[in-house]
N, C-alpha and C positions, 0 to 999 in steps of 0.2 A: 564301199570299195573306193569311193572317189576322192574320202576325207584320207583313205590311210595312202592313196598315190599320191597326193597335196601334202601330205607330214611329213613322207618320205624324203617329197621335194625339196620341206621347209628343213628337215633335219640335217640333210646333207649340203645344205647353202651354210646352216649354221656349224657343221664340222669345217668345211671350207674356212669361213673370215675365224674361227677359233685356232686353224692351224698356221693361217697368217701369223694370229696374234702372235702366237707360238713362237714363229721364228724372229718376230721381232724382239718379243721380250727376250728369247736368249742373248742375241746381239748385242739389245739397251740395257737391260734390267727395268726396265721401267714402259708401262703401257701408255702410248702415244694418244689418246683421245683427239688428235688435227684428223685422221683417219676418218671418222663420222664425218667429217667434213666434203675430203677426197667423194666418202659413198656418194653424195650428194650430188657432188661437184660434174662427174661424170655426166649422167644420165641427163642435164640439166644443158652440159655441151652437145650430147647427143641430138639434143630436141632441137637446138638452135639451129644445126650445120644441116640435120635432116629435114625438119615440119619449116624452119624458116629459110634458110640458105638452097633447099630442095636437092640437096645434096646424093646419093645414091646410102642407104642405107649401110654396106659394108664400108665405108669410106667415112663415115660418121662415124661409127664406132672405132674406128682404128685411129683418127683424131680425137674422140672423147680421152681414150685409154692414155693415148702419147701425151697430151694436154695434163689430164691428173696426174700421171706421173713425172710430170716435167715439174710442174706444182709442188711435190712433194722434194724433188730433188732441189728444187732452191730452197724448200722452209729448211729441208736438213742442212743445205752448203750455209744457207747465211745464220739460222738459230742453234740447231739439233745437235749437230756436231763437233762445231767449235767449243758451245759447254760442255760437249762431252769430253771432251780433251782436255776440257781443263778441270776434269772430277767435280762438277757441279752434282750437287745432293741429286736424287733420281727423285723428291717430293717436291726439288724448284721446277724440275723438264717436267713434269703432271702437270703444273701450275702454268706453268709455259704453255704446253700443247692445250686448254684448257681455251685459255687464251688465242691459240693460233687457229683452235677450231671455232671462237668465235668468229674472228677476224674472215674467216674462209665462208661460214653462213652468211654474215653482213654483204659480203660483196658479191656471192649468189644471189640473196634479196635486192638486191642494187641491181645487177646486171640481168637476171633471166626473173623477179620479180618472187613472191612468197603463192603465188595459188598454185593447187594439187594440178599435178599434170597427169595423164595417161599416156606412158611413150610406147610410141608404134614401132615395133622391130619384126620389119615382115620373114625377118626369117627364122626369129621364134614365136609370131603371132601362129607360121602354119605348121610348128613341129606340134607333135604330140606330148604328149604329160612325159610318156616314155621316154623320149628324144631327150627332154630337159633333162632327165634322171639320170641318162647315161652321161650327157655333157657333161653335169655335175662329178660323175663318178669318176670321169676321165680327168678334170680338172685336181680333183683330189689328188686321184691316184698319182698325177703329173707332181703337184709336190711333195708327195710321202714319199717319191724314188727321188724327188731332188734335195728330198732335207736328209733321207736315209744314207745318200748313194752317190753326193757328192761332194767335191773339195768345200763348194759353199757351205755344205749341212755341216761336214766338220766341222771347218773354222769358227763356224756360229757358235755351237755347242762349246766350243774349245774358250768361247769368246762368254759364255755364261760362268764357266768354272773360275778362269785367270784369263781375262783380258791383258792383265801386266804379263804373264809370258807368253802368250802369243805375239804382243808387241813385241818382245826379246828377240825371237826368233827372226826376226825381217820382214814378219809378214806384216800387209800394208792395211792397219784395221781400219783406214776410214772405207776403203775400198767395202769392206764387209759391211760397216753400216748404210753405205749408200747402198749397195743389192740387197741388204734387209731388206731400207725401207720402202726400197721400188716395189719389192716382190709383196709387201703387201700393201703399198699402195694401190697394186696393178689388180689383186686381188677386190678388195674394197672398190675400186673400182667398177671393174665384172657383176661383181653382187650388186651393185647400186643399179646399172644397166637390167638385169635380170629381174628385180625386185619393181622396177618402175614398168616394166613391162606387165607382168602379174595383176599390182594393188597400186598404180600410181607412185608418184615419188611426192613427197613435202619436203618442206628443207628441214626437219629435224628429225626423220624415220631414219637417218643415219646413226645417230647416236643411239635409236633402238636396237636397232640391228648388232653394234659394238657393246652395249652392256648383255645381249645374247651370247654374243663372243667371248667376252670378261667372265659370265658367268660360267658355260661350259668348260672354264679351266679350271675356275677354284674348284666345279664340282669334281674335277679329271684329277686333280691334282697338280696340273701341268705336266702329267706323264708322258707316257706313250702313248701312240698313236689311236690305239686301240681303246684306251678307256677315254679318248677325245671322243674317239665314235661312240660306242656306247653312252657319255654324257649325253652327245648331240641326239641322239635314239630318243632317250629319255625324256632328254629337255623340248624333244620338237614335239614329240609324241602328248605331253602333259600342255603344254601351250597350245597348241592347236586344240584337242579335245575341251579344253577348258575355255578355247574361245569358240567352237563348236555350242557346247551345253549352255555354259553360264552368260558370252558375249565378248566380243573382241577387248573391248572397255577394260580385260581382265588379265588381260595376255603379260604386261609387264608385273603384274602384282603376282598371275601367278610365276614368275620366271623368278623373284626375287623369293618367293614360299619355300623354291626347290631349291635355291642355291641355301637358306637360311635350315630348311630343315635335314639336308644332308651334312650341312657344315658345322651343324650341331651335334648330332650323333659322330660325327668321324671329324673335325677341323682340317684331316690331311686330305679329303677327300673320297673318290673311290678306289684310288688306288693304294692307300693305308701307307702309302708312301713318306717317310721323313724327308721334308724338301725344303732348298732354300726359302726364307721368305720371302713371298710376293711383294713385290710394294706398287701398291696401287693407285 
């Protein structure tokens, strides 16, 4: 019973940073990789302001989040943006973010150091298994009614199909890509906080966690909502179980097995859907 309330856990953290992905790529076309970065960056401020600065717990965490997302909002004003305006290829901003997520781990090892930490968040050290499941489910559901159900989800979406005529209209697209990228920065963030509390944080369980993210799309298809979850079911359900039996050691080989042998039998996915192409 205890494995399948922990897969539940892991499945629904990874539908979470997969529907991040989600709204970002519709906004960029292109998947940000600096993100693994952010995951990191958080939980690593959290430890400082709390275990060193003795800071109050809720007060830690509301500077960790404000901090990565402020982070996030200068890499987009001074890199992300301005080539996006000026139709920079979406495999130079890869190469870029690539890049900016180096830059982001170096100055974590520099500033809070490279050994595993275990962060103390006494106020999900004393929730239950169940408490986190419901947090999770509320945080979902928070963006599935905000990417469903409002002007932002629009625009995003509007900003996937023809970015050139949303700009027509007046609307102001940098605005959209800055709330993209906050929204999942803020996201990546949470999961970094969450994840460090659980299994410790390292400086580069971030970028595991985002090729978790990257992979329940390709298998989703980038669809709806719905086969994001069902991916994440799948994908946390076979990862977990396989690092249950076989050994953690297994968990990224097995996550790349399932993106490699669903994308073999179906390439659109599970949704048999014909879709833009990714670029990765």
């Amino acid at each position: 019973m205890e494995i399948i309330i922990y897969t539940i856990t892991f499945s629904l953290l990874c539908f979470l940073i997969s529907q991040s992905l989600s709204v970002h790529y519709s906004a960029f076309n292109f998947f940000d990789l600096s993100f693994a970065g952010i995951f990191v960056l958080s939980p690593n401020i959290y430890f400082y302001f709390y275990s060193i600065l003795v800071l109050p717990s809720y007060i830690s965490i509301l500077i960790s989040l404000l901090i990565s997302v402020l982070t996030t909002i200068i890499i987009y004003k001074i890199i992300f943006i301005p080539l996006k305006e000026q139709k920079v290829s979406n495999a130079i901003l890869l190469i870029i973010s690539i890049g900016v997520y180096g830059v982001l781990i170096g100055l974590v090892g520099l500033i809070f150091g490279s050994e595993t930490r275990i962060i103390l968040i006494p106020l999900l050290k004393n929730a239950s298994q169940f408490s986190i499941i419901l947090l999770l489910i509320l945080f979902n559901a928070i963006l599935v009614i905000t990417w469903k159900h409002t002007t932002f989800g629009k625009i995003c979406r509007a900003l996937f199909h023809n970015p050139s005529l949303v700009s027509i209209q007046g609307i102001n697209v940098s605005k959209y890509y800055f709330l993209s990228a906050c929204t999942t920065s803020l996201i990546f963030s949470i999961a970094g906080l969450l994840i460090s509390q659980e299994y410790g944080i390292t400086n580069f369980i971030g970028f595991e966690y985002l090729l978790y993210g990257l992979s329940i799309l390709l298998i989703s298809g980038n669809s709806s909502t719905l086969y994001l979850l069902l991916s994440s079911l799948i994908f946390g359900f076979a990862i977990d179980l396989s690092a249950f039996y076989i050994g953690g050691q297994w968990k990224i080989a097995t996550a790349f097995l399932i993106l490699i042998l669903i994308l073999a039998i179906n390439p659109t996915g599970l949704s048999r859907q014909k879709l833009r192409k990714l670029t990765i």
